[in-house]
Every structure is written in structure tokens, then in C-alpha cells.
C-alpha positions as CSV (number, residue, x, y, z in Angstrom):
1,X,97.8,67.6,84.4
2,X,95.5,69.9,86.3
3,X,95.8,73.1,85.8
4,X,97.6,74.4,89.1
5,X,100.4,72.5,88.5
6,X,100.8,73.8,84.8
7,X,100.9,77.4,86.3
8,X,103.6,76.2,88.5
9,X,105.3,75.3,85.8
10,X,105.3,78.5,83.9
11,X,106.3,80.7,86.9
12,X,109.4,78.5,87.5
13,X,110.1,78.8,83.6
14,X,110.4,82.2,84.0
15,X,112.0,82.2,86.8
16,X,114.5,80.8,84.6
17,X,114.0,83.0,81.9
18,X,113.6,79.7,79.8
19,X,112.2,81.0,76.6
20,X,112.2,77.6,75.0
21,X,109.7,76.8,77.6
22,X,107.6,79.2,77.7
23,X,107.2,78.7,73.8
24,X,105.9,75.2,74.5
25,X,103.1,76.2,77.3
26,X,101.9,78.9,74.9
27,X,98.5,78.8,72.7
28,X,100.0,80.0,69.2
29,X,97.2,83.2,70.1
30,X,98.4,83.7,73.1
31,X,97.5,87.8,74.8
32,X,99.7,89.1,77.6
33,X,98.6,92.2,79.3
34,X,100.1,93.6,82.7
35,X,100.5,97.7,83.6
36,X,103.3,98.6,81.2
37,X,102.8,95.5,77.9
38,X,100.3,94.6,75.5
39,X,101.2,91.6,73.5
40,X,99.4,89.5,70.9
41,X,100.1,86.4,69.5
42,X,102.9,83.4,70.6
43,X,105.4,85.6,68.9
44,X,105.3,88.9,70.6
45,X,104.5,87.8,74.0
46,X,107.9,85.9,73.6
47,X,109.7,89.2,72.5
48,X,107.8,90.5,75.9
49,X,109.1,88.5,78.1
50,X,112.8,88.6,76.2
51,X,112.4,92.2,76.9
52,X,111.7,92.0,80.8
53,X,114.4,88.7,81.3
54,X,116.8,91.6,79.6
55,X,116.2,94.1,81.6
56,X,117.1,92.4,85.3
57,X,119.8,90.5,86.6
58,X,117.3,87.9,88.2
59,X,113.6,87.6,88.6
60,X,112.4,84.8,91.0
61,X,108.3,84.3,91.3
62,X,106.8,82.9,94.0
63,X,103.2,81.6,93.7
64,X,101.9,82.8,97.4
65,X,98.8,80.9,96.4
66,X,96.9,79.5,93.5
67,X,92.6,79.4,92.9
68,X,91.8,77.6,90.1
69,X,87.6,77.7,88.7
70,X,87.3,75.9,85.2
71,X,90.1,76.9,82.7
72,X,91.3,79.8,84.4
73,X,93.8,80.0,87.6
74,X,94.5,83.0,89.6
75,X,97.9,83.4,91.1
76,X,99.0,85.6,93.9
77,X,103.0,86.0,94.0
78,X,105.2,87.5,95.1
79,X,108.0,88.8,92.3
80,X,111.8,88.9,93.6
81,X,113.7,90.9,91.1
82,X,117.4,91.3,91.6
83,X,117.2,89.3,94.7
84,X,117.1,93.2,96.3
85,X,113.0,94.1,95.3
86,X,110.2,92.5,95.5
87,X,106.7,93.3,93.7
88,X,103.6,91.9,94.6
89,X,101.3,90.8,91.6
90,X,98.1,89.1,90.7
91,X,98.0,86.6,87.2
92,X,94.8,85.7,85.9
93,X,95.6,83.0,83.5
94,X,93.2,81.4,81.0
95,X,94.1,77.9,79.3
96,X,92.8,76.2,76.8
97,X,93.3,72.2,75.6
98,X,96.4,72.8,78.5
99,X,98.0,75.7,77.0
100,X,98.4,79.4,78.4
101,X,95.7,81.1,76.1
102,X,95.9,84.4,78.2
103,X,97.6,86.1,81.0
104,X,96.2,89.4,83.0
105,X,98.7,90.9,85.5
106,X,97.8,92.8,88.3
107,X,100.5,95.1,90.2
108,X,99.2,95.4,94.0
């Protein structure tokens, strides 16, 4: 599966706040970093994003478009939260043998 299409999948994944998921596209050393978490490890990233999924109603992303170069993809998307705001963010995510290895988010 190339490598676009796998970051389709996670955005829809947590889109539905589907933990079970997202536990299966992670690498077990999986890093999450964006402007308010640092996470390490398969484990905390999960509590991360139980964290966010707890604290709105509804979180919809939209993948505005997608670059791929070697085993990293960039994402531009646009974040509906609470179907009433919307946040504009950039995801640099790095895979390795298919799984997310790493994710940078980018407020902007």
C-alpha cells in the first residue's frame, strides 16, 4: 500500500476517534509532537490522542493535500472540531516497514 493512502487511513481513524486503529498503524516507538504534546512510545501517544478525542465533541480532518518523498508524507488539512472551528495544520509523518514511526504537527 503506498504510503498516501496509509495516511488517509489514519486521518479518517481519527476522525473516528478509533483508538483500536490507530494502535495498529503505530510503530511500538512511535514520537508524536505538535504545539501543546510530546509523546514517546506506542503507549503514550495513545493516551495523547485519548486525551484530545476527550476533550471535543467531534474532530473531522480533512487531508487538503498530500506530498509524499521516500518514507515520509506531508499532509496539509484542514481540522473541523466541533463541526463549529476549524484549524489549519501541517503533519509530517515518517513510516517505517508501513507503520507511523513519527508524526510532527504544524499549527498554521
Amino acid at each position: 500500500m503506498n504510503l498516501e493512502t496509509l495516511a488517509e487511513d489514519y486521518f479518517e481513524a481519527f476522525s473516528h476517534k478509533d483508538l483500536d486503529t490507530l494502535a495498529l498503524m503505530f510503530h511500538d516507538d512511535v514520537e508524536l509532537r505538535d504545539w501543546d504534546i510530546s509523546a514517546e512510545g506506542i503507549d503514550e501517544v495513545l493516551e495523547a490522542n485519548q486525551k484530545i478525542f476527550d476533550s471535543v465533541t467531534s474532530i473531522k480532518v480533512t487531508p487538503d493535500a498530500l506530498y509524499s518523498d521516500g518514507d515520509t508524507v506531508i499532509a496539509e488539512l484542514s481540522i473541523d472540531i466541533n463541526d463549529d472551528q476549524v484549524i489549519w495544520v501541517v503533519d509530517v509523518i515518517k513510516f517505517e516497514n508501513d507503520l507511523i514511526k513519527s508524526i510532527r504537527a504544524y499549527k498554521g
